[in-house]
C-alpha positions as CSV (number, residue, x, y, z in Angstrom):
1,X,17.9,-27.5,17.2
2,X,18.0,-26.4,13.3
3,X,14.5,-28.4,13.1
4,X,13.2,-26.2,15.7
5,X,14.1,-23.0,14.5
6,X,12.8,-24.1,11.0
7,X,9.5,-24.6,12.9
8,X,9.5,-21.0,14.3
9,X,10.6,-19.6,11.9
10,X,7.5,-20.6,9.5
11,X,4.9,-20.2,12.6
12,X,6.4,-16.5,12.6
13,X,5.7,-16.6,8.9
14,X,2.4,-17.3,9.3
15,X,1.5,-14.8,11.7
16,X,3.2,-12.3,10.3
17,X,1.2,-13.1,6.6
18,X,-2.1,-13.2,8.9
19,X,-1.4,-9.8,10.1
20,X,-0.5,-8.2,6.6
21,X,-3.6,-9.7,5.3
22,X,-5.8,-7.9,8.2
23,X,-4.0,-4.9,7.8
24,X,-4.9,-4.1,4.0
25,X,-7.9,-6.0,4.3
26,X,-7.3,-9.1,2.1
27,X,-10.2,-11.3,2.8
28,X,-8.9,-13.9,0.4
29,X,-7.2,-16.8,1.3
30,X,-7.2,-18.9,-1.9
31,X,-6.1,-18.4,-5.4
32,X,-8.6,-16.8,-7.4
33,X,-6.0,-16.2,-10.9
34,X,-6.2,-12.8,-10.3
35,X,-2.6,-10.8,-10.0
36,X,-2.7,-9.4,-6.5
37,X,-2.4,-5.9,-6.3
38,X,0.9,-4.1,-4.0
39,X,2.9,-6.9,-4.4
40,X,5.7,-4.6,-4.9
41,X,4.9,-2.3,-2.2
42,X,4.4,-5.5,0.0
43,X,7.8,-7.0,-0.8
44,X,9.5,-3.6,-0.8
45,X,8.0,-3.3,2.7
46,X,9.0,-6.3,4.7
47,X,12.9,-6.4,2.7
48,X,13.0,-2.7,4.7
49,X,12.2,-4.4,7.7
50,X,15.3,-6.8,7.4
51,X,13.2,-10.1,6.3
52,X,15.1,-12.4,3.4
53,X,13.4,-12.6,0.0
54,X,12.6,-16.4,0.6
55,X,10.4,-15.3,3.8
56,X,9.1,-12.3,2.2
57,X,7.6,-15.0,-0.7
58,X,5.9,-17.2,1.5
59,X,4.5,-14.5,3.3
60,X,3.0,-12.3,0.8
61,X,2.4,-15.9,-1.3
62,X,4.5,-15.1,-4.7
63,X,6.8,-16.9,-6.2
64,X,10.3,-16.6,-5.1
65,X,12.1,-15.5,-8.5
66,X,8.8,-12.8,-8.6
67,X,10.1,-11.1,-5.3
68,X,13.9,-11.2,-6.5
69,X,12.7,-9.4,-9.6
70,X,10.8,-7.1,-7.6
71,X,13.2,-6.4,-4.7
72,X,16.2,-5.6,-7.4
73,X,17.3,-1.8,-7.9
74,X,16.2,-1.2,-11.1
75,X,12.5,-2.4,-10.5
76,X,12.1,0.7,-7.9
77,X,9.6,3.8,-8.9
C-alpha cells in the first residue's frame, strides 16, 4: 500500500511540474547552470497551496535545503 502511494504520489509530481513548466513557459528540461529565475515565487506558491517542501523541490527541481531557505519567514519580500 505505502509503495503505491509513493508511486502516485511522484506521478502527481510529475504532472504537476509538467503543468508549472507550460504555464510560465519553461521550455527547458535539462540543466543548463544557469540559476532559474522565480524559484522563490514558485516555492512560495505551491507551500500556499498545502504541498510539503520535499514535493515542492522535486517539482520545481531545486535542492531541498534551497526551498527550506526559501520557504522560511524571514526570506519573504
Amino acid at each position: 500500500m505505502r509503495k503505491g502511494l509513493s508511486e502516485i504520489s511522484t506521478k502527481m509530481n510529475v504532472l504537476i511540474s509538467l503543468s508549472l513548466r507550460q504555464l510560465i513557459g519553461d521550455k527547458e528540461f535539462h540543466n543548463s547552470g544557469k540559476r532559474k529565475q522565480r524559484i522563490g515565487e514558485q516555492a512560495r506558491y505551491l507551500a500556499a497551496m498545502g504541498l510539503e517542501s520535499r514535493d515542492i523541490a522535486k517539482i520545481i527541481g531545486a535542492p531541498l535545503s534551497s526551498v527550506r531557505t526559501l520557504l522560511t519567514p524571514s526570506r519573504k519580500r
